[in-house]
C-alpha positions in Angstrom: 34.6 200.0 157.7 35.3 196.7 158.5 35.3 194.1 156.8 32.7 191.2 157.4 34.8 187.9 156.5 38.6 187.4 157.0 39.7 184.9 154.8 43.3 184.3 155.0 45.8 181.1 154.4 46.3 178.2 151.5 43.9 175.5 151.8 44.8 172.2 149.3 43.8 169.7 147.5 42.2 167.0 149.4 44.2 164.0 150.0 42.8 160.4 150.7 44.8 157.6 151.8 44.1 153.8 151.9 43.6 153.8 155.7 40.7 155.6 155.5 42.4 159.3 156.4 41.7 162.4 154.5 43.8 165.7 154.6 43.9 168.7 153.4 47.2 170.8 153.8 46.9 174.5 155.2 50.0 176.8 154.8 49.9 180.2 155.6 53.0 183.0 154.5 54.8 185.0 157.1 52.8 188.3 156.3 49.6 186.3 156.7 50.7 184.8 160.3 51.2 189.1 161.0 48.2 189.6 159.9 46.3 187.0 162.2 47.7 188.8 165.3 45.0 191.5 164.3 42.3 188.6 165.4 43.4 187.8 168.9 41.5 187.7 171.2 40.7 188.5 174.6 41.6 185.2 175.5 45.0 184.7 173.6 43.4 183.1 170.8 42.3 183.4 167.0 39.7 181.2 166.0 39.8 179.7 162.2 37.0 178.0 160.4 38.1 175.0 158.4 35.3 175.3 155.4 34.5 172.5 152.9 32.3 173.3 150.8 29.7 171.0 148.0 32.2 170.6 145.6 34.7 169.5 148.0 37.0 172.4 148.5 38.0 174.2 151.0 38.6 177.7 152.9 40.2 178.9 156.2 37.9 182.0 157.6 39.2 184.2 160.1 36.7 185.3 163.3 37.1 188.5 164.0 36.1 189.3 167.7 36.1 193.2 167.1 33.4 193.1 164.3 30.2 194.4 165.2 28.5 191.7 164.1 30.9 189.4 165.7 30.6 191.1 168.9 27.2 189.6 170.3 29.2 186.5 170.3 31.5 187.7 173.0 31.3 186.4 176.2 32.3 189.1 178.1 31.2 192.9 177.6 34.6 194.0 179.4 36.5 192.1 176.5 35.1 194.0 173.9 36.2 197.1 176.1 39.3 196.1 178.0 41.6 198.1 176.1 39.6 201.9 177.0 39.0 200.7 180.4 42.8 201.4 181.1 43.5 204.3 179.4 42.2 206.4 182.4 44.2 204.7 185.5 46.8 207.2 186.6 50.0 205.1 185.9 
């Protein structure tokens, strides 16, 4: 069963300056930057949502390209099936 979000990462507190410029600061642990190599995609990517939400906080959400749910966002079929296209070449 897969799961249907991926939330993974440290988002802060907001930080405003007198400029005008607002951060947040993301940190992620080792085992967490392992674990986003399970979200690559076809491409070489992973793709991360930067969420605020009403009451100002945030949250980093993971797409995850082999969900079902996820997979009508794919822009190529062979993508979704590159890996057991090549399990039946001879070498």
């Amino acid at each position: 069963m897969d799961k249907k979000d991926v939330y993974i990462g440290y988002v802060g507190e907001l930080k405003s300056y007198e400029s005008g410029v607002k951060k947040y600061p993301l940190s992620f642990k080792v085992e967490q930057l392992d674990e986003l190599k399970k979200y690559v995609t076809g491409s070489g990517n992973v793709n991360i949502d930067f969420v605020i939400k009403n009451d100002g906080s945030g949250f980093l959400s993971v797409f995850n390209p082999r969900s079902a749910d996820n997979s009508k966002y794919s822009k190529s079929k062979a993508n979704q099936h590159a890996g057991a296209a090549t399990s039946d070449l001879p070498f």
